[in-house]
N, C-alpha and C positions, 0 to 999 in steps of 0.2 A: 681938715680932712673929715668934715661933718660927713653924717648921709641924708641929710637935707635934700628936698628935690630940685633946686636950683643948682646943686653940686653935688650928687651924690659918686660915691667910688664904694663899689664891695666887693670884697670877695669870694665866693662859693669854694671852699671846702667841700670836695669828695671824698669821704672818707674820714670815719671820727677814733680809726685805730691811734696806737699812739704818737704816730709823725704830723696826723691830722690835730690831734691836740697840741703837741707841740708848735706848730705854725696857728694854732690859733690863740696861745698863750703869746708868741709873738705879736702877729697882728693885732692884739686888743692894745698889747704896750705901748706898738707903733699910733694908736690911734686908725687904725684902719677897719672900718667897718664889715662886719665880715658874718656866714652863716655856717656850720658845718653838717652836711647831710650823711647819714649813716645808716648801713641798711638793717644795721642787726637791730633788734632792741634790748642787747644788754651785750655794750661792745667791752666788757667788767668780765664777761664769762668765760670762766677758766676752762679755755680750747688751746693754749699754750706752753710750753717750755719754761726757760729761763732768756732774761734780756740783760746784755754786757753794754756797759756803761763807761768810755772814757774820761781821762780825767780833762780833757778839752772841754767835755761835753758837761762834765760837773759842773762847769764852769759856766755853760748858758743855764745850766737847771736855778744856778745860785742867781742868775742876774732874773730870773723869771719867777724870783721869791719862794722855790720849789725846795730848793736843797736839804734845807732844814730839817724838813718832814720824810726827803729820801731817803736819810741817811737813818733812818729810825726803819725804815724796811730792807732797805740794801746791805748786803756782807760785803767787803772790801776783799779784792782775793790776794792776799799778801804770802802765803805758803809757795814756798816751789812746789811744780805741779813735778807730778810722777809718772813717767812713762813705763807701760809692760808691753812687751810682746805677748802672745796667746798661752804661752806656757808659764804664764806666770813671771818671767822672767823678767827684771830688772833693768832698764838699760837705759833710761836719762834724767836729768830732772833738770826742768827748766828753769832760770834766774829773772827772767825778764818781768816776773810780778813786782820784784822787789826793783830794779832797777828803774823803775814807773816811779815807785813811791818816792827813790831819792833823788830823781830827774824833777818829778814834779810835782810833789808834795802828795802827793794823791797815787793810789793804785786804780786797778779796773776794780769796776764795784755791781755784785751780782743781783738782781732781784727779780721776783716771779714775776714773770709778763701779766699776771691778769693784776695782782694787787700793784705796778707801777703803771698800769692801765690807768686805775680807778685813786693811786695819787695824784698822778696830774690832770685827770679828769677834775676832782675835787679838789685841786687846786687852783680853776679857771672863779675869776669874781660871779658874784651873781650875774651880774647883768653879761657876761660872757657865757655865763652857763648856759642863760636864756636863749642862746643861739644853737646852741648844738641841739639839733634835731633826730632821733632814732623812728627808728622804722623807716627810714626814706630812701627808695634802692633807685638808682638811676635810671633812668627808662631813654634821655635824650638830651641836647643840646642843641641850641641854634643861636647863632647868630645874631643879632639886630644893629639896627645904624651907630646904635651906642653902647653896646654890651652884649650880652648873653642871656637865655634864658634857659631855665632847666627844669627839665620835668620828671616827675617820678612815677613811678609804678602804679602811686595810689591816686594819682591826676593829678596833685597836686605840683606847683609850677613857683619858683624864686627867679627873681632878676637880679640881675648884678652886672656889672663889669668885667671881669675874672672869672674863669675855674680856673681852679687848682687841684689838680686830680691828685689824692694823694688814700687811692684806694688799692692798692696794693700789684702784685706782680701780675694777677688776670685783668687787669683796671680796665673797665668799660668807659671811664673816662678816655683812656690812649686809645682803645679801638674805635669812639667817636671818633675822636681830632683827626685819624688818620683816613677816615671817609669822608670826612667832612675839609679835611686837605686835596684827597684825590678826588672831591666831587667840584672844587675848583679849579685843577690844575691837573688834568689825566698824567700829562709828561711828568707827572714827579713817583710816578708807579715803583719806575725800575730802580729809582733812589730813596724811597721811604721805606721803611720798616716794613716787615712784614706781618701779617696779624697778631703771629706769633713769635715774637723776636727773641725768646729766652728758650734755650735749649737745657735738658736737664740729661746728665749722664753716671750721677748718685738719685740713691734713694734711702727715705732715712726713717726710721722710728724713732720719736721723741715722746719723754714720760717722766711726769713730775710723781712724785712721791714724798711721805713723809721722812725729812732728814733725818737719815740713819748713821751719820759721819759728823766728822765736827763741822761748824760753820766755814765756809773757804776755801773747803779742800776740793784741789783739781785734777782730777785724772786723766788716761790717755791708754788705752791698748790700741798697740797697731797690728795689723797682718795683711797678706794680701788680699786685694780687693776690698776690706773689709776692715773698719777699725768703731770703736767705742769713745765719749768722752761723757767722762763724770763730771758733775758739779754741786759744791754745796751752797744754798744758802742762808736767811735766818732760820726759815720753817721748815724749808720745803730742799729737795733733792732733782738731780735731774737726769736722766741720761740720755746720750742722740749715738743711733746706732745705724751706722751709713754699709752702704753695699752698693758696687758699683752695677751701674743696668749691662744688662746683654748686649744693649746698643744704643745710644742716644736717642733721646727722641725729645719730639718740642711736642707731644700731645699733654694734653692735663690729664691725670690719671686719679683714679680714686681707687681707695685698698677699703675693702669690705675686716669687718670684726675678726673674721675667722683667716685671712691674709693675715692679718697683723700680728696676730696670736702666733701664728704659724713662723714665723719671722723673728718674732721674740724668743720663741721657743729654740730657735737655731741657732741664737744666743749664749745662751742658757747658763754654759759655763763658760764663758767669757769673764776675765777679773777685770771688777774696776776699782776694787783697792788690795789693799792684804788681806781684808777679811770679807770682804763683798764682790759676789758675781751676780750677773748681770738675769739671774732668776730669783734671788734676793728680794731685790727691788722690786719686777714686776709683780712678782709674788704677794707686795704689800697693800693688802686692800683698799688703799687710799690711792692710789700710784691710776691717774689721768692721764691715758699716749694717745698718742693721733701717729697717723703715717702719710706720707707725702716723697714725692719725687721733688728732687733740687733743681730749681729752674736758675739757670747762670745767665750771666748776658747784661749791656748794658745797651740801651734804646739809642739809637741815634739822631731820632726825631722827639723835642723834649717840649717844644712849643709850635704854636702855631697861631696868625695872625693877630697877635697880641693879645688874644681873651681866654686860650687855653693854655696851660706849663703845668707839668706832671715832675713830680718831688716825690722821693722813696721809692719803696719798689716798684711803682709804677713807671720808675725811670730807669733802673736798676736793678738787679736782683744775685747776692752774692750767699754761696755755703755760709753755712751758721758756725763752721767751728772755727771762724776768729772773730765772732762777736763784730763784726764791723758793717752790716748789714743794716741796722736801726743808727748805728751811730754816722753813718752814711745821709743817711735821712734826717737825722737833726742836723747836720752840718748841711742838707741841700734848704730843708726850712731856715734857718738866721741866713744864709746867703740870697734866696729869694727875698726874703723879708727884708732884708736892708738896702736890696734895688730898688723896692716898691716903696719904703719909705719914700727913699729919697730925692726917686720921682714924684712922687705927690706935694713931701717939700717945694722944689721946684715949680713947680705947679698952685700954688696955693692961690696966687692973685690972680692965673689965668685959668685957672677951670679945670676941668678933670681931664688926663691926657687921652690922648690919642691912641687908637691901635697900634699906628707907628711908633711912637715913642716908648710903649710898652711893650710891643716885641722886641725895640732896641733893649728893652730892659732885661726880659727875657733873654736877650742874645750874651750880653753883656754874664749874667746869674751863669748859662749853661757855660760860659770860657773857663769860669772863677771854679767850677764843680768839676770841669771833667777832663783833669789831669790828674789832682787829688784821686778822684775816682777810678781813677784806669789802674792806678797802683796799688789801691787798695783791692782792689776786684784781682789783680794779679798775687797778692798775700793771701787772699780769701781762696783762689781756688790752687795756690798753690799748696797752703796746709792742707786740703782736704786731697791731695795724689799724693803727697807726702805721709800721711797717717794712713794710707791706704797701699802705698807701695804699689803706684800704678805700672810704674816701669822698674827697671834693674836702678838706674840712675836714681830713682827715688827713694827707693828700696836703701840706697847705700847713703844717701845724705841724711833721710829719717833715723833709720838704724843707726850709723855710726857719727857720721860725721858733724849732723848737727847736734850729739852729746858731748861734744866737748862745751866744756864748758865758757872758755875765752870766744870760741867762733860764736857763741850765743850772745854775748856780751858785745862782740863784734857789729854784727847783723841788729840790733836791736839798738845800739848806740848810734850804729849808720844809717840805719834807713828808718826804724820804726820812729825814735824819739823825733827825728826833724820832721816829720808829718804831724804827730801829737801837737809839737810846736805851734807849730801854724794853723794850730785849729781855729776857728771863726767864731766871733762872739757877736751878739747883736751891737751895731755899733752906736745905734742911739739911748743905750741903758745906763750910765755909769754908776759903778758899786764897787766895792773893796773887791779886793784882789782874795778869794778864796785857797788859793794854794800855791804853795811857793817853794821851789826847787832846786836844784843845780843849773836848772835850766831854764833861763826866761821864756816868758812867752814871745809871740812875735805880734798877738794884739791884745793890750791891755783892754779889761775891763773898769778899768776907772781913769776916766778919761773928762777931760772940758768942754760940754759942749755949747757949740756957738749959740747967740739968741736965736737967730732964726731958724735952730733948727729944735728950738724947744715948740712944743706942740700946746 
């Protein structure tokens, strides 16, 4: 899998946030030749939240020699979290942190989006680093007899084989492919995507700050329309304060300084612990929020003629308050990435494949994602009508019913752990088995692999 010009195969990475590095920590393992283009020039800059972290997913961080170094910035969230209603009042605590840990060696494990940005950024080899490009905004794609070309903003132009749009929920890469679909085939209008495929009907203020609680601790006030969730981690503090829109909309919206303020301020006395509301925090001069509308939705169009597939939010896009949104996207990166192996395996004595054969592979990636996917995108925007009491019905399952404590125990032994299970590992990496549980996994990561699939 040289990139040799007698055989070359590469990939174009759009997008150097952290699903793009992680697919690029993949593809260097796999042997695959690859570039990633990025428009910020310091995709390290703390414009973000907090990032949750499965113990599935620990699991590829460990095979991609990451782990180590993780777990030196990530807090493990092992505390029941605490639910309040608006008056302060008392009314659940949830089990399901610990029942992770004794399911599967491992709990969820919290860390600041910009510094697990800039670990696994600084965790790519030199000669991998040297690929990841900043400052490079996309401007275009096309086609050629044998791959793709792509050019950006500054003129500048890469060849390859592959995109791989993995630029997030507005992705100029999916609004390419989908003109670049319908400038082949008009009849596929009334069936593809529309520009805008993700609807958003929360809105949310998110704000990091200096930790003022111990490390781990997870909160939750609910009310209607409107709820809070706290989080701690080693350094740093977080809070996401949702409120539903007046009416859905799929526009992108942008909230000015003085919206936001205004918003926080509304806040204000909101508890998100015993001793902490929610003017506390903003209040702390270190404390970095941003605001933003929740775009939901899951793209139906995910490839196209074997040289474009979009992975992460750019295929997808779920509420942040079950953290399953990035972990969604490493699980679409080792799924694409061990199709693409294994076709090139395949391929070694006869050449680089074909568009065909890599849309087959592409076809093959989007079956394996988008089951997984549908049920997580149904927990994702079910907690967020649930912590907001969109209906009576939710109102009464939030409030009462899911405090029992056995129904928790129930629902998280039934449905959550057997998806954890089955989480995906790259499957050409073999390494020791990192955590170990009540509960096997269903693909191991220390595995025999065959000669010819050693690279």
């Amino acid at each position: 899998m040289s990139s040799d010009p007698e055989s070359p195969f590469r990939a174009i990475i759009i997008g150097g946030g952290p699903v793009g590095i992680v697919a690029a920590h993949a593809l260097h393992h796999a042997g695959i030749d690859f570039i990633v283009l990025e428009q910020h020039s310091d995709s390290c800059k703390d414009v973000g939240a907090s990032l949750i972290v499965s113990p599935h997913n620990l699991r590829v961080f460990h095979q991609l020699d990451l782990y180590e170094h993780l777990v030196e910035i990530g807090v493990p969230l092992l505390h029941h979290s605490q639910g309040y209603t608006k008056p302060k009042r008392k009314f659940r605590r949830s089990y399901t942190l610990s029942l992770f840990q004794k399911s599967f060696g491992s709990s969820l494990v919290a860390f600041h989006r910009a510094h697990l940005i800039k670990a696994i950024y600084d965790g790519l080899p030199g000669s991998a680093k040297s690929r990841y490009l900043s400052g490079k905004r996309l401007a275009d794609i096309a086609t050629t007899s044998t791959g793709v070309e792509v050019t950006c903003t500054d003129g500048s132009s890469y060849q390859g084989s592959i995109v791989i749009g993995a630029d997030g929920a507005h992705s100029k890469t999916r609004s390419i492919m989908r003109r670049l679909a319908l400038q082949a085939n008009s009849s596929l209008t009334s069936t593809w995507d529309s520009e805008t495929p993700f609807k958003s009907t929360y809105k949310c203020l998110w704000a990091s700050f200096r930790r003022p609680s111990e490390p781990g601790d997870s909160y939750e006030t609910q009310g209607r329309d409107r709820s809070t969730m706290y989080l701690t981690g080693r350094d740093k503090g977080w809070i996401f304060l949702y409120e539903k829109l007046g009416q859905p909309s799929s526009e992108r919206h942008f909230y000015d300084k003085k919206t936001l303020a205004s918003f926080g301020d509304s806040f204000e006395d909101w508890p998100l612990t015993e001793n902490l509301t929610v003017k506390d925090v903003l209040g702390d001069p270190s404390a970095v929020a941003g605001m933003t509308n929740l775009e939901e939705g899951i793209a139906k169009n995910v490839s196209w003629n074997g040289r474009i597939v979009l992975i992460g939010d750019a295929w997808h896009k779920f509420t942040p308050n079950s953290g399953l949104g990035f972990n969604n996207g490493i699980q679409d990166a080792v799924s694409l990435c061990n199709k693409l192996r294994a076709l090139l395996v395949s391929h070694t004595r006869e050449g680089k494949p074909d568009a065909a054969a890599l849309q087959t592979a592409f076809d093959r990636y989007q079956a394996e994602r988008s089951e997984p996917l549908r049920s997580d995108f149904a927990r994702s925007a079910g907690a967020t009508r649930l912590s907001t009491w969109e209906t009576r019905r939710e109102y009464l399952l939030g409030r009462f019913v899911y405090s029992i404590a056995f129904i928790q125990r129930f629902l998280t032994t039934r449905y959550v752990c057997p998806r954890i299970r089955k989480g995906l590992v790259l499957d050409y990496i073999s390494t020791s088995e990192p955590f170990q549980g009540k509960i096997p996994w269903a693909f191991p990561t220390e595995k025999h692999l065959k000669a010819e699939e050693i690279i």
